[in-house]
DSSP file (Angstrom, degrees, kcal/mol; ACC not computed):
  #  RESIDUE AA STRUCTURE BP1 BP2  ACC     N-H-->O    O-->H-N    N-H-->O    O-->H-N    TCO  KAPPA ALPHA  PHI   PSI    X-CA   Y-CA   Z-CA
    1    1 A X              0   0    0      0, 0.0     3,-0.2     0, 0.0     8,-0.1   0.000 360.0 360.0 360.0  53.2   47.4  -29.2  -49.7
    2    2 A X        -     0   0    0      1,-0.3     2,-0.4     3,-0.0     3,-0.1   0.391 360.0 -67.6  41.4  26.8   44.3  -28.2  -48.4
    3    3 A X  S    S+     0   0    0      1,-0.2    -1,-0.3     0, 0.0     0, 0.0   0.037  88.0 148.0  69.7 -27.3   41.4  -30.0  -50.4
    4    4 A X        -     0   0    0     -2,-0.4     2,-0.3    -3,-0.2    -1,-0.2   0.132  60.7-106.8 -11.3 136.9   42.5  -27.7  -53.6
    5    5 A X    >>  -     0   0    0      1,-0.1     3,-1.6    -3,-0.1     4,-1.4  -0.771  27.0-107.4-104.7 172.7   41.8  -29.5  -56.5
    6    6 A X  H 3> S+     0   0    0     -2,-0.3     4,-0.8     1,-0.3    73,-0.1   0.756 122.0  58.9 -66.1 -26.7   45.6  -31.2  -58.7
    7    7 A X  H 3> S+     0   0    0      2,-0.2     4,-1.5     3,-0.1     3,-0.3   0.991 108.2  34.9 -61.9 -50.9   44.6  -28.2  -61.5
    8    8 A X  H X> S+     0   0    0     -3,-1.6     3,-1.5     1,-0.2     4,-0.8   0.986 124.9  50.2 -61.3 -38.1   44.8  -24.9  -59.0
    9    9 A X  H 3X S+     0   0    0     -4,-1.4     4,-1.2     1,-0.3     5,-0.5   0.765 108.9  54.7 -59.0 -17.2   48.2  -27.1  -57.0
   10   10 A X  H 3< S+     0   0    0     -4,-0.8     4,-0.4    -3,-0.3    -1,-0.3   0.750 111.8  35.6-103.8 -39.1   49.4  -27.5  -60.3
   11   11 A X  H << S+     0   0    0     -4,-1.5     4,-0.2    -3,-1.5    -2,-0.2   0.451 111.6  64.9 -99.7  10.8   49.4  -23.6  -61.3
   12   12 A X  H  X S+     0   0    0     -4,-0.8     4,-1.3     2,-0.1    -2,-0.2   0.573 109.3  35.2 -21.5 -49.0   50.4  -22.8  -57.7
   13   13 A X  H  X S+     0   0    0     -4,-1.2     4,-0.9     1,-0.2    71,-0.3   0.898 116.6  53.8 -81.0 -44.1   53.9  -24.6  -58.0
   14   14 A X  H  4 S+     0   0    0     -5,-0.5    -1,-0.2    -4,-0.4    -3,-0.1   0.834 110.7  48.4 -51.0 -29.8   54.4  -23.5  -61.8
   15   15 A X  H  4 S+     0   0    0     -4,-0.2    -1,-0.3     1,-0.1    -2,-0.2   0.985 118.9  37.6 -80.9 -47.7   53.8  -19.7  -60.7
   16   16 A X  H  < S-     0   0    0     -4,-1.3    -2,-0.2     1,-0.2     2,-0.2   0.877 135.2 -43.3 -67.2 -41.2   56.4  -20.1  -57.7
   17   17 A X     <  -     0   0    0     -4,-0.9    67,-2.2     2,-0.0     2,-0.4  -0.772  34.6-128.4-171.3 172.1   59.0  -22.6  -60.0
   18   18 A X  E     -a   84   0A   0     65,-0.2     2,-0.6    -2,-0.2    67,-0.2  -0.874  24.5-173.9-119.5 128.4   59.3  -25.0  -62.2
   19   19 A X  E     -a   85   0A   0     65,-2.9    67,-1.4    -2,-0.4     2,-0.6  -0.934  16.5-152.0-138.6 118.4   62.1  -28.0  -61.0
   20   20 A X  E     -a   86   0A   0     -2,-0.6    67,-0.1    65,-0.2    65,-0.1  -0.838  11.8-135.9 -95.7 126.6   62.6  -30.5  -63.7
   21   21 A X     >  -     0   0    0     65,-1.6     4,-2.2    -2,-0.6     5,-0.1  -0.185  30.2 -94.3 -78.2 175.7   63.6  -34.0  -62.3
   22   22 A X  H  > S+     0   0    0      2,-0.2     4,-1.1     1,-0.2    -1,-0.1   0.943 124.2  41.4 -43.4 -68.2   66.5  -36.2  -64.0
   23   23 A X  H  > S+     0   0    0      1,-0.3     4,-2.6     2,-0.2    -1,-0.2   0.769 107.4  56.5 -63.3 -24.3   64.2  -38.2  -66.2
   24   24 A X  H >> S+     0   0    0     62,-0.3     3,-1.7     1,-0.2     4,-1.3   0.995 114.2  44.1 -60.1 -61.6   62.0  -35.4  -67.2
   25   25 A X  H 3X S+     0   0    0     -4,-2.2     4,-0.7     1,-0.3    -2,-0.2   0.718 113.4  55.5 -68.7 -19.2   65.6  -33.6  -68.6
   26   26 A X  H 3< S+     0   0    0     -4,-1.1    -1,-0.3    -5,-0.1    -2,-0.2   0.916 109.1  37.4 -67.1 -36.9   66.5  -36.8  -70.0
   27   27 A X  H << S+     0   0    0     -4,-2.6     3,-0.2    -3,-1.7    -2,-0.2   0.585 119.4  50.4 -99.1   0.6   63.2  -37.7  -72.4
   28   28 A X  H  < S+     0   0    0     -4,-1.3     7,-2.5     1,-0.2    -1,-0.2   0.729 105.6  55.7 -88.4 -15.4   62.8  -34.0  -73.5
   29   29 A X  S  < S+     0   0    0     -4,-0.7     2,-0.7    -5,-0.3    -1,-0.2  -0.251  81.6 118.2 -71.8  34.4   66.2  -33.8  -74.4
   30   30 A X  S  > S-     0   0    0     -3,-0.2     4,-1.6     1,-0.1     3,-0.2  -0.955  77.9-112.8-128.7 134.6   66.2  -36.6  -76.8
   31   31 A X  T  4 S+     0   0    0     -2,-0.7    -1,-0.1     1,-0.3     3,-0.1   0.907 112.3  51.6 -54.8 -57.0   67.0  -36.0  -80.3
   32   32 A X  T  4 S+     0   0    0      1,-0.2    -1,-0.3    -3,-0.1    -3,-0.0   0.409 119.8  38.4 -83.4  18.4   63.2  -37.0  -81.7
   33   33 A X  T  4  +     0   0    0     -3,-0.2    -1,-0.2    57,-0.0    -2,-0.2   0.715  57.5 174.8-157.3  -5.7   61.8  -34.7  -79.3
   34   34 A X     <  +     0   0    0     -4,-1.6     2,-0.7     1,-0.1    -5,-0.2   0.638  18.6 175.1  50.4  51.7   63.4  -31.7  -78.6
   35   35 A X        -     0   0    0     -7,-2.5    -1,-0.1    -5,-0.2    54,-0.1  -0.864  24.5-146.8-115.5 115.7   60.4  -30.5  -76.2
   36   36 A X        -     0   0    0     -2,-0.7     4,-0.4     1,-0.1     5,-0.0  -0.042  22.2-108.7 -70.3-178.1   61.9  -27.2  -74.8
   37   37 A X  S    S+     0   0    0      2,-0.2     4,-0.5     3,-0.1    -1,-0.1   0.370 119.2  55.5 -96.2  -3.8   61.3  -25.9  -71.6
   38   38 A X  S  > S+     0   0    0      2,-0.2     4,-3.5     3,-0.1     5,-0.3   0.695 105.3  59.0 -83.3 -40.6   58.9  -22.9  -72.9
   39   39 A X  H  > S+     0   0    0      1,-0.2     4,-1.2     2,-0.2    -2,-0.2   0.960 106.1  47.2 -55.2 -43.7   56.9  -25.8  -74.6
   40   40 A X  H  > S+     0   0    0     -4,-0.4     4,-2.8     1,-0.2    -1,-0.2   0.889 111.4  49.0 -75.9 -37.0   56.3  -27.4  -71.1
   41   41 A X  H  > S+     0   0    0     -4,-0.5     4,-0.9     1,-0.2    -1,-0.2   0.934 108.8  51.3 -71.4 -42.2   55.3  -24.4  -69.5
   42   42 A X  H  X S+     0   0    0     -4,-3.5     4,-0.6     2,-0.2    -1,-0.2   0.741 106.7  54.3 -76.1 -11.4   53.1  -23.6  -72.1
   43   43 A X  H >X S+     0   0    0     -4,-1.2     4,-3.2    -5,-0.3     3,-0.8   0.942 114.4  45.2 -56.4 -65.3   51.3  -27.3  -71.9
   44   44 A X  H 3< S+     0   0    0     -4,-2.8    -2,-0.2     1,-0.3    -1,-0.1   0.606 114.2  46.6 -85.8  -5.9   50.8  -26.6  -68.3
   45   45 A X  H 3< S+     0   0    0     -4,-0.9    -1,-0.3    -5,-0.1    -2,-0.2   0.400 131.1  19.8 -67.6 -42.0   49.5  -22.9  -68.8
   46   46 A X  H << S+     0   0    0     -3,-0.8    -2,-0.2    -4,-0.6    -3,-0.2   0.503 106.9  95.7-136.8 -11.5   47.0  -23.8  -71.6
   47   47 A X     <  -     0   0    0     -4,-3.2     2,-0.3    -5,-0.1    19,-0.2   0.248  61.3-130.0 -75.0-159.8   46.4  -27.7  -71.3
   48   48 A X        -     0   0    0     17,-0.4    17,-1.0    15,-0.0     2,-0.7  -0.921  24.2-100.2-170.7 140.6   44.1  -29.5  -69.8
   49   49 A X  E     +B   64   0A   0     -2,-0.3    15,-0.2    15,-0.2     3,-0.1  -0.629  33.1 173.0 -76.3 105.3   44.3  -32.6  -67.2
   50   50 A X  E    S+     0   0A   0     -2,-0.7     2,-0.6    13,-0.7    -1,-0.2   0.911  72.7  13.2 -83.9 -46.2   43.6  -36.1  -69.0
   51   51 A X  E     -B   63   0A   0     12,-0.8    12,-1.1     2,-0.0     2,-0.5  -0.842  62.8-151.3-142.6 139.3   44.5  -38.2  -65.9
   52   52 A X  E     -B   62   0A   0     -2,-0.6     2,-0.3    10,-0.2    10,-0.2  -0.737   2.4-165.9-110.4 138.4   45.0  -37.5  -62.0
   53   53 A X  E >   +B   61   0A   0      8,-4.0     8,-1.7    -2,-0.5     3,-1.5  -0.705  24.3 158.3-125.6  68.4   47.4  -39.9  -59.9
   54   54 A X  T 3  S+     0   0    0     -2,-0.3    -1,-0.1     6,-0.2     8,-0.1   0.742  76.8  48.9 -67.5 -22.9   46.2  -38.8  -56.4
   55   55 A X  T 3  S+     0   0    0      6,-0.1     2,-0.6    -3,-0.1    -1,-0.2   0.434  86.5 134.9-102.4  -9.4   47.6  -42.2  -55.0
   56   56 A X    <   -     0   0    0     -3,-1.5    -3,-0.1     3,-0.3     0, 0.0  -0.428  64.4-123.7 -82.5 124.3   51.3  -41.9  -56.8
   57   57 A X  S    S+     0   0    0     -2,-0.6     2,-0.5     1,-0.1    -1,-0.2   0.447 110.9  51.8  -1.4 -27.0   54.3  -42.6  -55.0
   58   58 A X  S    S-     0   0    0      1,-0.4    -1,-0.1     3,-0.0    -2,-0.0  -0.825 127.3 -96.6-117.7 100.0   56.0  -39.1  -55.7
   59   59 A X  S    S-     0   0    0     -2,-0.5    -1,-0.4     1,-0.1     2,-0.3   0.798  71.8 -19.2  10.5-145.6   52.8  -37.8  -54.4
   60   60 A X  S    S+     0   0    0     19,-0.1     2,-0.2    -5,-0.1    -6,-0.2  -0.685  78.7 155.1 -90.5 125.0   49.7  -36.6  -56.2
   61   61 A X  E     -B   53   0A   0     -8,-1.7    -8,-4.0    -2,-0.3     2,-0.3  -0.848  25.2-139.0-140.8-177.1   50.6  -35.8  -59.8
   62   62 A X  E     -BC  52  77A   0     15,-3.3    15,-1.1    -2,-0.2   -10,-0.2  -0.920  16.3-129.5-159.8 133.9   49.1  -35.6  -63.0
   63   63 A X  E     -BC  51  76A   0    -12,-1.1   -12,-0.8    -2,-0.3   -13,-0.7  -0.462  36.4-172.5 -72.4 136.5   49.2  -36.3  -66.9
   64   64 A X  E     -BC  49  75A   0     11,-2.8    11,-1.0   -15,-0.2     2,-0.3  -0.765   8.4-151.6-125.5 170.4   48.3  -32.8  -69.0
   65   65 A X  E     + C   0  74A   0    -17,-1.0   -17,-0.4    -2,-0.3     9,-0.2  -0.746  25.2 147.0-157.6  97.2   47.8  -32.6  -72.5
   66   66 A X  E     - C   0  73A   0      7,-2.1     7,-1.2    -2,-0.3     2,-0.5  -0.667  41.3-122.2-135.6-176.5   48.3  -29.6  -74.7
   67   67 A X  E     + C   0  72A   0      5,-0.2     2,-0.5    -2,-0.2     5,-0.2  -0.949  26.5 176.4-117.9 115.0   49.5  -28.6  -78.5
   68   68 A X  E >   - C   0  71A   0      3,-2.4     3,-4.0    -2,-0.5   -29,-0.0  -0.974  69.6 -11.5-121.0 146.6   52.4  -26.3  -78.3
   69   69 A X  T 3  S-     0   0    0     -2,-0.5    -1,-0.1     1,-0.3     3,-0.1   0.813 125.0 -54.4  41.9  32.9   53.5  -25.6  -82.4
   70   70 A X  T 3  S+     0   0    0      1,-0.2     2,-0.4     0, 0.0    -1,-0.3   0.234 120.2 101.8 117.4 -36.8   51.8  -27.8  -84.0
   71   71 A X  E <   -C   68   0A   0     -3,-4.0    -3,-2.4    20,-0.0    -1,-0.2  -0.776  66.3-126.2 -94.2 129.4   53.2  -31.0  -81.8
   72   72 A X  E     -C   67   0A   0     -2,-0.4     2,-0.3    -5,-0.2    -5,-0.2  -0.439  31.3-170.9 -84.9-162.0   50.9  -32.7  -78.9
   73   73 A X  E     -C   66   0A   0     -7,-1.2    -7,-2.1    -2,-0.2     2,-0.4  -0.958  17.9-158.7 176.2 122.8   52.6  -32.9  -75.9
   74   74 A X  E     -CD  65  90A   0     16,-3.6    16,-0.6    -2,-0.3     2,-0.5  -0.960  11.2-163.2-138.3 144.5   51.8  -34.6  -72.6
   75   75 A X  E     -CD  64  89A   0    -11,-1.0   -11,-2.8    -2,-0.4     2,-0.3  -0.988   6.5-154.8-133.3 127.0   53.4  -33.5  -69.2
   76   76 A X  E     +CD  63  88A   0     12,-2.2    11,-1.6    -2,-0.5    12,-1.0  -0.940  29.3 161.8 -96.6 120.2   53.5  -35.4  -66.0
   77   77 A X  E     -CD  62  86A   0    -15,-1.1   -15,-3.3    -2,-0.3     2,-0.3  -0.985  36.0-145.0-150.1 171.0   53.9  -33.4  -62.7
   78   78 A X  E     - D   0  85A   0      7,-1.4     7,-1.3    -2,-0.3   -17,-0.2  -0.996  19.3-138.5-124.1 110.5   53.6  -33.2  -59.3
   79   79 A X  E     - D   0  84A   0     -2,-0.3     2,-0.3     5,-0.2     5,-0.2  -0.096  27.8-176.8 -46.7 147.7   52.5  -29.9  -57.2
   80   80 A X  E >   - D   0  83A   0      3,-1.3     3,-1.5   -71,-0.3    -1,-0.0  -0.925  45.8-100.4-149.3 161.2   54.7  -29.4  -54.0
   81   81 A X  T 3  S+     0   0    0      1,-0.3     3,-0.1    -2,-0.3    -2,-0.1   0.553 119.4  25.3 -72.6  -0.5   54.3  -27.0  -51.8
   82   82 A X  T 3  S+     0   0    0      1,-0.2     2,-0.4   -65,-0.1    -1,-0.3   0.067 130.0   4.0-143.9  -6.1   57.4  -24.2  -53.1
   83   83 A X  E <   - D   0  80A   0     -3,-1.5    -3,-1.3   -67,-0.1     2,-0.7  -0.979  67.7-104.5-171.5-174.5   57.2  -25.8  -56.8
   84   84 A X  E     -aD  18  79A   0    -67,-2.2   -65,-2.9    -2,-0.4     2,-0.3  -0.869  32.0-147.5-131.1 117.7   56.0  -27.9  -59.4
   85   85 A X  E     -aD  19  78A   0     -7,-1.3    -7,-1.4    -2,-0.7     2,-0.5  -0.683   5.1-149.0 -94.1 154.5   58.1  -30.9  -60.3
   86   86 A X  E     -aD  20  77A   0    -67,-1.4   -65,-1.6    -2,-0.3   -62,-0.3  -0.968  12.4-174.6-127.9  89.8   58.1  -32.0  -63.9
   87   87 A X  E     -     0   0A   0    -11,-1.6     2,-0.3    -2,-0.5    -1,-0.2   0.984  68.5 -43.2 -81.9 -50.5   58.6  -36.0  -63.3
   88   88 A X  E     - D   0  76A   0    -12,-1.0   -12,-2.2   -64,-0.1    -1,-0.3  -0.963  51.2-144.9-171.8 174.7   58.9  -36.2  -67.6
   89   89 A X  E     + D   0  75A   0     -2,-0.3     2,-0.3   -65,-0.3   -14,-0.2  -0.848  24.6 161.7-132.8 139.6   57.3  -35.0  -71.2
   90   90 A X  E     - D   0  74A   0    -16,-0.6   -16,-3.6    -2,-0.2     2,-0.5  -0.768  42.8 -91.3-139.6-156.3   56.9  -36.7  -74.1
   91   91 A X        -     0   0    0     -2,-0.3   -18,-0.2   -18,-0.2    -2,-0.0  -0.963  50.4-114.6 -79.2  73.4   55.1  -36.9  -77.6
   92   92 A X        -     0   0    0     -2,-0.5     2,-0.3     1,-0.1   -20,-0.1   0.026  28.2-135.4 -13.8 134.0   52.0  -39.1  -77.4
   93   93 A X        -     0   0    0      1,-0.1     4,-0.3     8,-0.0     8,-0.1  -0.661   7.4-146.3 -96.7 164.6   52.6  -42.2  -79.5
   94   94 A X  S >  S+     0   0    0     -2,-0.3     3,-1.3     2,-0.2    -1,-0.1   0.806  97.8  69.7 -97.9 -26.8   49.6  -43.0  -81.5
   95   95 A X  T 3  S+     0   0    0      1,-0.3    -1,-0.1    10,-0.0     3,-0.0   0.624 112.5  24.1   1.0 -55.4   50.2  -46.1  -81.3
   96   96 A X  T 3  S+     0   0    0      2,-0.1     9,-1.9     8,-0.1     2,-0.3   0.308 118.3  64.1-114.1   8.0   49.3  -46.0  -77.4
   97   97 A X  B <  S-E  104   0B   0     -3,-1.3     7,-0.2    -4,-0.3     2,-0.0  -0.939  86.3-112.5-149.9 150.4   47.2  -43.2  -77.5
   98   98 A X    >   -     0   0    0      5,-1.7     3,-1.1    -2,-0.3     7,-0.1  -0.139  56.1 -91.5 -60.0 175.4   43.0  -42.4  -79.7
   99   99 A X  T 3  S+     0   0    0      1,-0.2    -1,-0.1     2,-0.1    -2,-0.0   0.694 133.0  60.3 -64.4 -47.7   43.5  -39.7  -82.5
  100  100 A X  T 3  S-     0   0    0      1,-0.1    -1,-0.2     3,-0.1    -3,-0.0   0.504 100.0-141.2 -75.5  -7.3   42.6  -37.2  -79.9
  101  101 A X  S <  S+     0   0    0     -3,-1.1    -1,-0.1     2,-0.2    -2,-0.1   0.269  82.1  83.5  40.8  14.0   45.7  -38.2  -77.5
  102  102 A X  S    S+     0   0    0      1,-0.1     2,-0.3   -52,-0.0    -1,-0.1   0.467  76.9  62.3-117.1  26.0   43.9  -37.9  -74.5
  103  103 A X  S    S-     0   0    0     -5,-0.1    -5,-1.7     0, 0.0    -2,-0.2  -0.985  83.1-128.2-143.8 123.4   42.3  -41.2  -74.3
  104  104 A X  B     -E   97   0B   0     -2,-0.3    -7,-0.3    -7,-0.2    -8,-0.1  -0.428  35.6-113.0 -85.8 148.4   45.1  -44.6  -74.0
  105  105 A X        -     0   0    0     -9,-1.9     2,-0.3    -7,-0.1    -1,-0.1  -0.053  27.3-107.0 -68.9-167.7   44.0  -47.1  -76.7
  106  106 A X              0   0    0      1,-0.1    -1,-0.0     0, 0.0     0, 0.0  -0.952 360.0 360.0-130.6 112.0   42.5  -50.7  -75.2
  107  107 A X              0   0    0     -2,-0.3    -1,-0.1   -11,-0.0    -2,-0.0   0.151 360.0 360.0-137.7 360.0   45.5  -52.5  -76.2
């Protein structure tokens, strides 16, 4: 993918389509998160990249981090060359995650 950096690959697939793998449609689908598929799109559309996985095993992906309605929202994918796979979404726990959700606590 041509020295492009994981942001432009990353609205390259999402404009050509968006192919949500098993686990992604399992953990947005789960009753205490409900994360639609307009929600995701708009995460990856308006969000901004907290961490880049050039080295991962499904190929170079990356964690994103947006607010859609109120809720954050963090979306893992990986650009390919005809789409953008959506490996899974959830709801930042606070738990695991700073105030700001884009920074993982020191646990």
């Amino acid at each position: 993918m041509n020295g492009e950096n994981i942001f432009d690959l990353v609205k390259k697939g999402a404009a050509k389509r968006i192919l949500f793998l098993p686990h992604a449609v399992r953990q947005i689908s789960k009753p205490d998160r409900m994360i639609l598929t307009k929600d995701i799109r708009y995460v990856i559309e308006n969000g901004e990249i907290i961490e880049d996985y050039p080295k991962d095993t499904r190929g170079h992906s990356c964690l994103i981090f947006g607010f859609c309605e109120n809720r954050p929202i963090h979306v893992v994918c990986s650009p390919k060359e005809e789409y953008l796979a959506i490996i899974t979404a959830y709801l930042p726990n606070i738990k695991e995650w700073n105030n700001d959700f884009k920074t993982r606590k020191k646990l």
